[in-house]
N, C-alpha and C positions, 0 to 999 in steps of 0.2 A: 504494500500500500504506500503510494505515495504521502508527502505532507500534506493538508487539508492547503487546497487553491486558496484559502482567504491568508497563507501564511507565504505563498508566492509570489514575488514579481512579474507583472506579466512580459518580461525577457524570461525569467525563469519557466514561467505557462508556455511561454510561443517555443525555448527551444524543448520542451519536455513533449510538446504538443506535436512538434517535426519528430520525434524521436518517435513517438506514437504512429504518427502519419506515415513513416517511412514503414514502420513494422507490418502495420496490419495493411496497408496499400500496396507496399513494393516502391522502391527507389525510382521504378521505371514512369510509373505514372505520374506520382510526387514528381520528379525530375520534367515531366512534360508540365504537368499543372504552374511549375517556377517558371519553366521557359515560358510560357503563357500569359502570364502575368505581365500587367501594361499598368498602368496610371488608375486606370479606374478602376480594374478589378484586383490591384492591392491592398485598398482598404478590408474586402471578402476575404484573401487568402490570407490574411492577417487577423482575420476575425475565427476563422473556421481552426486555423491551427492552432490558435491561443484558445479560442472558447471551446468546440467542440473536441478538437483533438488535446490541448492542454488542459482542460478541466473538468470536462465529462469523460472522456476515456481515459484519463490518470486517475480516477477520482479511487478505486481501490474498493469499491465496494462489489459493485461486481465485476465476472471473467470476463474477457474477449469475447469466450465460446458463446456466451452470454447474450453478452452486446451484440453480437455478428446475427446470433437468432433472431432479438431484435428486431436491429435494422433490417432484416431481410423479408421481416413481418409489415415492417412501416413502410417499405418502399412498393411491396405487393396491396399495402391496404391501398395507396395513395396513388399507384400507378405509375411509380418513377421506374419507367423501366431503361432508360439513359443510366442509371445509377445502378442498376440492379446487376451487369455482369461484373462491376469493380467491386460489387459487395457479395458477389457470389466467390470471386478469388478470394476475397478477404477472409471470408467464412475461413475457405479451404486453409489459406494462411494463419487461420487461428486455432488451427485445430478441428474443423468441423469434418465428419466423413460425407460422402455422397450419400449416403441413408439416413445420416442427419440433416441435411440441408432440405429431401424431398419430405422428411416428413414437420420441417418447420413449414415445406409450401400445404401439405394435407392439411397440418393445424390452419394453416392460411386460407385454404377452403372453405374449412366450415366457418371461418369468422369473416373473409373479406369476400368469397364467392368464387367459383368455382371459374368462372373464365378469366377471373386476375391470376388464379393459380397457375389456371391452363398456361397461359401467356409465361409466368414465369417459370414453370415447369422446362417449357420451351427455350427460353434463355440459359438457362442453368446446364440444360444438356447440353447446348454447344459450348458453353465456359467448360464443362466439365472435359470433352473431348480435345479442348486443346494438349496441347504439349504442353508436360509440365515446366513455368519460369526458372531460369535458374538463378 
């Protein structure tokens, strides 16, 4: 468990938050998301590493395995399916198995419906068939 964020810097949150980013994302994407980065959407990637990634994913209360379940739930509820194959790696990168992942989308079924699943059912198997990062 990290120290509680209200005991942080937020230099201390944003580079704890990169440190988080890189883990559960992969260096490769993090490294595109930086190159990307322009005037206007530095404010965001300053916000999301500091607050999402430095404060909610450090916070130590819950796992990755966790969180990854999560998020994989909230993006299937809300239909971010732009997000859904970096957060289907992430899963993988956090320890999730393939039998894990399909039955965080059945639990997804009966609560967000069954054609949000379908869809990301869909996405997850060709995330899953790539070649594994190395």
């Amino acid at each position: 468990m990290t120290e509680p964020t209200a005991d942080r810097t937020d230099d201390e949150r944003r580079e704890e938050g990169m440190r988080v980013r890189r883990a559960v994302l992969g260096d490769a994407h993090v490294d595109r998301a930086e190159a990307g980065t322009t005037a206007f959407t530095a404010p965001f990637q300053d916000f999301i590493t500091r607050y999402a990634w430095g404060e909610i994913w450090t916070s130590g209360v819950l796992d990755r395995r966790t969180r990854s379940c999560m998020v994989l739930t909230a993006l299937v509820a809300k239909g971010h399916w732009d997000e859904l194959a970096m957060h289907v790696r992430a899963a993988v990168r956090n320890g999730l198995s393939e039998e894990e992942i399909g039955e965080v989308f059945m639990q997804a079924a009966v609560y967000c419906g069954v054609p949000a699943a379908n869809k990301a059912f869909g996405i997850a198997r060709d995330v899953l068939a790539e070649p594994p990062a190395h």
